[in-house]
C-alpha positions as CSV (number, residue, x, y, z in Angstrom):
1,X,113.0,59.1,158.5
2,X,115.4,56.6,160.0
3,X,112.8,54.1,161.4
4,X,113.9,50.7,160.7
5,X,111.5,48.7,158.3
6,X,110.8,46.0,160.7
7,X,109.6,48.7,163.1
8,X,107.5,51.2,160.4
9,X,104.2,49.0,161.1
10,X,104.6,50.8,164.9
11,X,103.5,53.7,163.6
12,X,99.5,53.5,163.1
13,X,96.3,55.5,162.5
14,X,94.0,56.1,165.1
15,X,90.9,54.2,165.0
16,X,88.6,56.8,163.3
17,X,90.9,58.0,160.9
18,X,92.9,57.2,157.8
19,X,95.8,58.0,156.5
20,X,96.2,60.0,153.4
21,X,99.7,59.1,152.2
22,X,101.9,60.2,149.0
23,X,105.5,59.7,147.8
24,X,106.8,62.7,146.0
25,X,108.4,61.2,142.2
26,X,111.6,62.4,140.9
27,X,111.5,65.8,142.9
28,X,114.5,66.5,143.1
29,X,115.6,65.8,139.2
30,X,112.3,67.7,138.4
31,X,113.7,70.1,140.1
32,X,118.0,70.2,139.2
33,X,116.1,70.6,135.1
34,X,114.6,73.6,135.8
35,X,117.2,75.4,137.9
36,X,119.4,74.3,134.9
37,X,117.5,74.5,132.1
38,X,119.1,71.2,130.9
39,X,117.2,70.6,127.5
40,X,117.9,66.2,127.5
41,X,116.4,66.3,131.1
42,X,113.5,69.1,130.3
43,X,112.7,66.8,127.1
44,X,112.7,63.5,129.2
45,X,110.5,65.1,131.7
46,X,108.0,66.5,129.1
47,X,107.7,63.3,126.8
48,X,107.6,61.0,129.7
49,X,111.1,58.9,129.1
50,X,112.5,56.7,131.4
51,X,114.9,59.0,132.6
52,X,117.2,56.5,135.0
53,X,117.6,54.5,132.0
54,X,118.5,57.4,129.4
55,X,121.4,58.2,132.5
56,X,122.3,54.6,132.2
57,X,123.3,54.9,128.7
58,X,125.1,58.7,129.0
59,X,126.7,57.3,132.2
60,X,128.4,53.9,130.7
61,X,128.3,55.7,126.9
62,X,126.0,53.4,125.3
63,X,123.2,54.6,122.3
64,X,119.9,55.2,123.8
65,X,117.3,53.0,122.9
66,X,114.9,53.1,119.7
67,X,112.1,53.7,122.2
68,X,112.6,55.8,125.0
69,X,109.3,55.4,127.3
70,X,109.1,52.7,130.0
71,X,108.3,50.2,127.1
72,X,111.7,49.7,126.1
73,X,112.2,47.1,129.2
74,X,110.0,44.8,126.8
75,X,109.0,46.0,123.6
76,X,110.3,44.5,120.4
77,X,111.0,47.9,118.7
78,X,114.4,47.7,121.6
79,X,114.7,43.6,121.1
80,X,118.6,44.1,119.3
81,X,119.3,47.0,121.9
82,X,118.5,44.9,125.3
83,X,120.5,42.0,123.9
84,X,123.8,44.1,122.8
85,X,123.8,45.4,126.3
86,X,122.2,42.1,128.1
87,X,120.0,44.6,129.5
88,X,117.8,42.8,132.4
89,X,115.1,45.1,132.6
90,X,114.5,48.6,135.3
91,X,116.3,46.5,137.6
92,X,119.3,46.2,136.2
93,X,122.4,46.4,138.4
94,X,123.8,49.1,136.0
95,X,120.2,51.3,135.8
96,X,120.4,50.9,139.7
97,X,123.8,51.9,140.1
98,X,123.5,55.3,137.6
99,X,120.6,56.3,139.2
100,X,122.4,56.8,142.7
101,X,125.6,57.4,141.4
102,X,123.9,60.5,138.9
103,X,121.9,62.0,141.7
104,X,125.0,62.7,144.2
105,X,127.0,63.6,141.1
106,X,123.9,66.9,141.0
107,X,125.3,67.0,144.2
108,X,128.8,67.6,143.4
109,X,130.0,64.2,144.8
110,X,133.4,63.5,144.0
111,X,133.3,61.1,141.3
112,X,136.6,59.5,142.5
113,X,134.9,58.3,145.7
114,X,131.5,57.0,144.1
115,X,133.0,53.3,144.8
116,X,131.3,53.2,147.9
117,X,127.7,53.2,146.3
118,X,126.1,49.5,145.8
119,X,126.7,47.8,143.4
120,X,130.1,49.9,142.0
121,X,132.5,46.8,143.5
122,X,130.7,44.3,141.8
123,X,130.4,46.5,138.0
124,X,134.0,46.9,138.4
125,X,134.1,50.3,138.6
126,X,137.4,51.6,139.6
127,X,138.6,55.4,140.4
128,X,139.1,56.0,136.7
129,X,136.2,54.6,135.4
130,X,134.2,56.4,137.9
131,X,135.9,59.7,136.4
132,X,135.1,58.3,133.1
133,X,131.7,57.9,133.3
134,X,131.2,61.7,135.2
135,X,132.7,62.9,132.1
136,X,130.7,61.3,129.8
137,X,127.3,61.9,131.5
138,X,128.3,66.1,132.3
139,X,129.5,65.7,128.6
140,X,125.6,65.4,127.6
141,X,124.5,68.0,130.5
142,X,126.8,70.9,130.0
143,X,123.7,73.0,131.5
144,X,124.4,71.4,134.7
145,X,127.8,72.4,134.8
146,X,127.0,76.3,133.5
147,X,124.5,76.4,135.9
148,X,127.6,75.5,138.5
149,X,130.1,77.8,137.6
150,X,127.4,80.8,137.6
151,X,126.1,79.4,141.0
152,X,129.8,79.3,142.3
153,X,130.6,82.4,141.2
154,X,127.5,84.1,143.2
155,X,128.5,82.0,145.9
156,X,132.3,82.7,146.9
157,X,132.1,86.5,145.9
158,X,128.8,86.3,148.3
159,X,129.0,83.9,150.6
160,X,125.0,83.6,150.0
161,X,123.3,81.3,148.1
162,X,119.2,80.8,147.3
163,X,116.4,78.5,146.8
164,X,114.3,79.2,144.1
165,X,111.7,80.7,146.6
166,X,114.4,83.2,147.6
167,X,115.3,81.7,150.9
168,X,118.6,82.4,151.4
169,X,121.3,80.7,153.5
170,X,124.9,82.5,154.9
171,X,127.8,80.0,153.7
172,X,129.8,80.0,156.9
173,X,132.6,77.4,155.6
174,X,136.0,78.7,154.8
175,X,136.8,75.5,152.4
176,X,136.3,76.9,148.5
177,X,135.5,73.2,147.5
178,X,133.1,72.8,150.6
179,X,131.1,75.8,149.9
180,X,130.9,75.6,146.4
181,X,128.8,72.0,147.1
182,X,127.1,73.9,149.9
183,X,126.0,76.4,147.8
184,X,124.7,73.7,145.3
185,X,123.1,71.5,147.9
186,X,120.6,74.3,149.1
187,X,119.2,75.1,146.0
188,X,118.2,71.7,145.3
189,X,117.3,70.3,149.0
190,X,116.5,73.4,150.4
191,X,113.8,74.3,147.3
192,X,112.4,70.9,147.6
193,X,112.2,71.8,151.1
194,X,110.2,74.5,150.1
195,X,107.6,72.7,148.4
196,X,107.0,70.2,151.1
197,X,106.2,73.3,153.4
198,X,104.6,75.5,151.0
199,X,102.2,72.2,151.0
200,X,102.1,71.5,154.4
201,X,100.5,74.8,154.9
202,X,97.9,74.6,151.9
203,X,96.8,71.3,153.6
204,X,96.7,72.4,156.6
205,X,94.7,75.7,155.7
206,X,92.2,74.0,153.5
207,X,91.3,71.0,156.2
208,X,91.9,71.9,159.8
209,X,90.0,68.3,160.1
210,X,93.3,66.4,159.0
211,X,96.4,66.1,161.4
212,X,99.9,65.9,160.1
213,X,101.5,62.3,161.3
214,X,105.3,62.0,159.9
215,X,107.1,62.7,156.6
216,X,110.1,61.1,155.2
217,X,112.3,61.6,152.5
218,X,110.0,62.8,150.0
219,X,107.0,61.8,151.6
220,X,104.2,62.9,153.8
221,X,101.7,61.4,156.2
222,X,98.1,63.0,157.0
223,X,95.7,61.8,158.9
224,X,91.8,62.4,157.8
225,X,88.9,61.8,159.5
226,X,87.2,58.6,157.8
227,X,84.4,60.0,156.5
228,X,85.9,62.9,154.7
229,X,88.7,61.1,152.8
230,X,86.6,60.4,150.0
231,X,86.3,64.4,150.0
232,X,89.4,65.5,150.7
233,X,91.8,63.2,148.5
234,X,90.8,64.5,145.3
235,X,91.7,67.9,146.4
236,X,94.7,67.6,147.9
237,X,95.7,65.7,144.7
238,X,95.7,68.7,143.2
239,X,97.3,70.6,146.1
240,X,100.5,67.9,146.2
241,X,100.7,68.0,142.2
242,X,100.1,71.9,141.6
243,X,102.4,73.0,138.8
244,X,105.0,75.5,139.9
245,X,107.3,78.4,138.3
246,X,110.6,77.8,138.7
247,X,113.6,79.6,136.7
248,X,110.7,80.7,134.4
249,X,110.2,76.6,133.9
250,X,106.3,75.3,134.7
251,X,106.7,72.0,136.4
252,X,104.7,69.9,138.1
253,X,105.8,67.4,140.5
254,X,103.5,63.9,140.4
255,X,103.3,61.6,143.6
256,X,102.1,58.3,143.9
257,X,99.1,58.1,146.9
258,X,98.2,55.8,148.9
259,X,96.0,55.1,152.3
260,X,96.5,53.8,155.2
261,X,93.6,52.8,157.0
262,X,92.7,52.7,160.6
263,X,91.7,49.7,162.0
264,X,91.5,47.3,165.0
């Protein structure tokens, strides 16, 4: 996972084989909706919205866009909105910068010390605006913070806390304010933990053929034997994208696939 990029293409597939690659999407937000049940993310997930972008606007306060789907980046219909904003598209410095900054708030990062993330310096984002803009985005997610205080509570009077697949991990840390992030840290990376092995094994069941290679991040590397990856891919589409049950939630979690092919 911490391979340079100048030294990933060190890392091949053997001559007779190909890689079957994917790149897990928005796990992890997928994820932090159903655990709390919060309805804005739920409804973004279901109607396909561009979700970094509708954090955008709760994060800096700003009205969300006439059209909510990718689209808005161009379409007329959100002409007046891009320019009151000078909106510069899905790379905007302040899409970029919400994105991070809302996934380690999930994480119960300390808004006050978000300065550090790229991009906050040049945005002008001091320790009160930081504060600011954590208020106004758990303002529109008050599920995420119920969902915190009933996962703290479990937590200190416990000292236990769970994925969604019941694994359970012993806090150990005496620090209130340390294990209450602990305790919401596991859910989240320790379920998507779960998945990735949970499919690991499915692979690895339904083709002996294929060797695992590397995973990273949300990501996983398989090598197939050339002549069965026009067999196998389809399939383990489904197994990578199988909708689960979490929190009484059906979710599916879509990757993006690629190969990698062997060759001299």
């Amino acid at each position: 996972a911490q391979l340079p990029n100048d030294l990933q293409d060190i890392i091949i597939p053997n001559l007779d084989e190909d890689w079957i690659c994917w790149d897990w999407d928005q796990i992890e937000l997928r994820l932090m909706a159903c655990l709390t049940k919060d309805k804005l993310l739920l409804d973004a997930i279901s109607n396909n919205w561009d979700i970094h972008t509708l954090n955008t606007c709760d994060v800096f306060g700003w009205e969300y866009p006439p059209d909510l789907t990718k689209a808005l980046h161009t379409s007329e219909k959100c002409q007046v909105w891009r320019e009151t904003i000078k909106w510069q598209g899905a790379k905007d410095d302040r899409r970029t910068f919400a994105k991070r900054y809302v996934y380690r708030l999930h994480y119960r990062g300390d808004p006050r010390l978000a300065g550090d993330i790229p991009g906050a310096a040049a945005l002008e984002l001091d320790k009160r605006l930081l504060v600011q803009a954590s208020n106004r985005y758990l303002g529109k997610h008050s599920a995420i913070v119920e969902w915190w205080r009933a996962n703290d509570e479990i937590a200190v009077s416990t000292r236990r806390t769970s994925t969604f697949m019941g694994r359970t991990r012993v806090l150990m840390v005496k620090d209130i304010k340390t294990l209450k992030r602990e305790a919401t840290n596991h859910p989240m990376q320790g379920g998507v933990r779960d998945i990735a092995n949970v499919t690991f094994l499915a692979i690895a069941q339904e083709f002996p053929q294929m060797t695992f290679k590397m995973e990273a991040h949300d990501s996983q590397k398989w090598g197939c034997p050339k002549d069965l990856v026009a067999t196998a891919l389809p399939r383990i589409k489904e197994i990578v994208q199988k909708p689960w049950t979490i929190n009484g939630i059906t979710m599916q979690f879509p990757a993006d696939f690629y190969i990698v092919e062997g060759k001299e």
